[in-house]
C-alpha positions as CSV (number, residue, x, y, z in Angstrom):
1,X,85.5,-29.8,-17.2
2,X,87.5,-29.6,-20.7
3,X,89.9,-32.7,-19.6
4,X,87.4,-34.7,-18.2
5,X,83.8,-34.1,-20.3
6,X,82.5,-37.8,-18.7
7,X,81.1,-35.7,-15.4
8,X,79.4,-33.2,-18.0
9,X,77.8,-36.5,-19.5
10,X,76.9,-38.0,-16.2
11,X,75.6,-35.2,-14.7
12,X,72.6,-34.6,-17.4
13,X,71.9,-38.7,-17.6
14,X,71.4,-38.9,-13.9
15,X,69.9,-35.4,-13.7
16,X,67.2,-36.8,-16.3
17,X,66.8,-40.2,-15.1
18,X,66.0,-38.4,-11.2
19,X,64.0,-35.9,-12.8
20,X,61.4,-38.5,-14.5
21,X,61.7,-40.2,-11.4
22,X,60.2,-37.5,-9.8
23,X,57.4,-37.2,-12.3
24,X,57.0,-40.9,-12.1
25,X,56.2,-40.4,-8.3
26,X,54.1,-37.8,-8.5
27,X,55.9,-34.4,-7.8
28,X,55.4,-31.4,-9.6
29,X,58.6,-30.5,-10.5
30,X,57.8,-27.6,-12.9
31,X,59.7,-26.7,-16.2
32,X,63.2,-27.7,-14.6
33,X,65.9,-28.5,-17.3
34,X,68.7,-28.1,-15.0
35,X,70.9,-30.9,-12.4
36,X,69.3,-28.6,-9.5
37,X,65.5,-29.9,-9.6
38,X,62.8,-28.2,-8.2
39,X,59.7,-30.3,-6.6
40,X,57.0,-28.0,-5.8
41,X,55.1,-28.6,-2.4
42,X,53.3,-25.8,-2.2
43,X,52.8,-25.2,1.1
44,X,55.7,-23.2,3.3
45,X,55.0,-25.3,6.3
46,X,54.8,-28.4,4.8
47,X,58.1,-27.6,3.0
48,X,59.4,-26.9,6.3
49,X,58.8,-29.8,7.7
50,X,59.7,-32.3,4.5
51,X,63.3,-30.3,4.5
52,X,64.0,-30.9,8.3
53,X,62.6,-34.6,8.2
54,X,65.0,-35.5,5.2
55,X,68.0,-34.0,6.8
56,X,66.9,-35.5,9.9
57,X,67.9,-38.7,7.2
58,X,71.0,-37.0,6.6
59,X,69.2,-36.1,2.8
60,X,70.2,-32.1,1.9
61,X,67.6,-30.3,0.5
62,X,67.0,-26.4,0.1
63,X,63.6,-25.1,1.2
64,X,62.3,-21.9,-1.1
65,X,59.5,-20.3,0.6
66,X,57.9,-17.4,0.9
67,X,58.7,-14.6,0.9
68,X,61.4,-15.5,-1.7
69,X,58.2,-17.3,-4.0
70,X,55.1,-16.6,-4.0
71,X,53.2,-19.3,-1.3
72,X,51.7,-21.5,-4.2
73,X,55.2,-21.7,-5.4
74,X,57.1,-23.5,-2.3
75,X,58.9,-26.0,-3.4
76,X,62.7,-27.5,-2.1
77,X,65.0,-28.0,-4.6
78,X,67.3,-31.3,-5.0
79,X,70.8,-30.5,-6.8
80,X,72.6,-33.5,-8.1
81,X,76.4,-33.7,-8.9
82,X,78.4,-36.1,-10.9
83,X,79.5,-37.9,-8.4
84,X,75.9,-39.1,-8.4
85,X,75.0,-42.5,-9.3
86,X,71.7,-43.6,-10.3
87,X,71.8,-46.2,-7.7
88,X,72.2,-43.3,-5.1
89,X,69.7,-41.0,-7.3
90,X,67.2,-43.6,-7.1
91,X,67.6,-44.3,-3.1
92,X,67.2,-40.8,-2.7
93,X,64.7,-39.9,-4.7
94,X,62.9,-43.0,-2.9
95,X,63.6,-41.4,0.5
96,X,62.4,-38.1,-0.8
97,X,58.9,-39.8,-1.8
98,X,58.3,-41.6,1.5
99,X,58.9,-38.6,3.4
100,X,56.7,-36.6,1.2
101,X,54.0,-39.1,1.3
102,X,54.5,-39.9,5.3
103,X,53.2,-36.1,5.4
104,X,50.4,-36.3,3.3
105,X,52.3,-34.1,0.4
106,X,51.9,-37.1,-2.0
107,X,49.0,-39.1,-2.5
């Protein structure tokens, strides 16, 4: 990190670029300032099933549901790295919505 600063760079551009992507497409995605961004679903089944169906696209995501958050507050979380692109941010993120709105979690 102190010889090569550049990834510390990257990392926030493509973390805020994917994050107003996200708002752009609809999610929720709370007060996140950080390169792990949380979309909220709401629904532990739902985020269940959106989690199995993107790995299922060989897309990683963590499901939080309850009991670890309350059940209005289930949500997966999508962590970048800096060996992120935009062009990848912005495939996935695009994955990520058509899932979401395959299962009637986005309008």
């Amino acid at each position: 990190m102190v010889s090569e600063p550049e990834r510390i760079s990257h990392l926030w551009d493509i973390s805020h670029y994917a994050l107003k992507a996200f708002k752009e497409m609809g999610f929720d995605t709370g007060k996140s300032e950080t390169p792990i961004i949380p979309l909220f679903i709401r629904d532990d089944i739902k985020s269940l099933i959106l989690t199995k169906v993107l790995l299922a696209d060989g897309i990683f995501v963590n499901p939080v549901v309850s009991p670890a958050v309350p059940k209005e507050d289930c949500l997966i979380r999508y962590s970048l790295m800096a060996t992120h692109t935009k062009g990848t941010g912005g495939y996935l993120s695009g994955k990520i919505t058509k899932a979401a709105k395959a299962l009637k979690i986005l309008g």
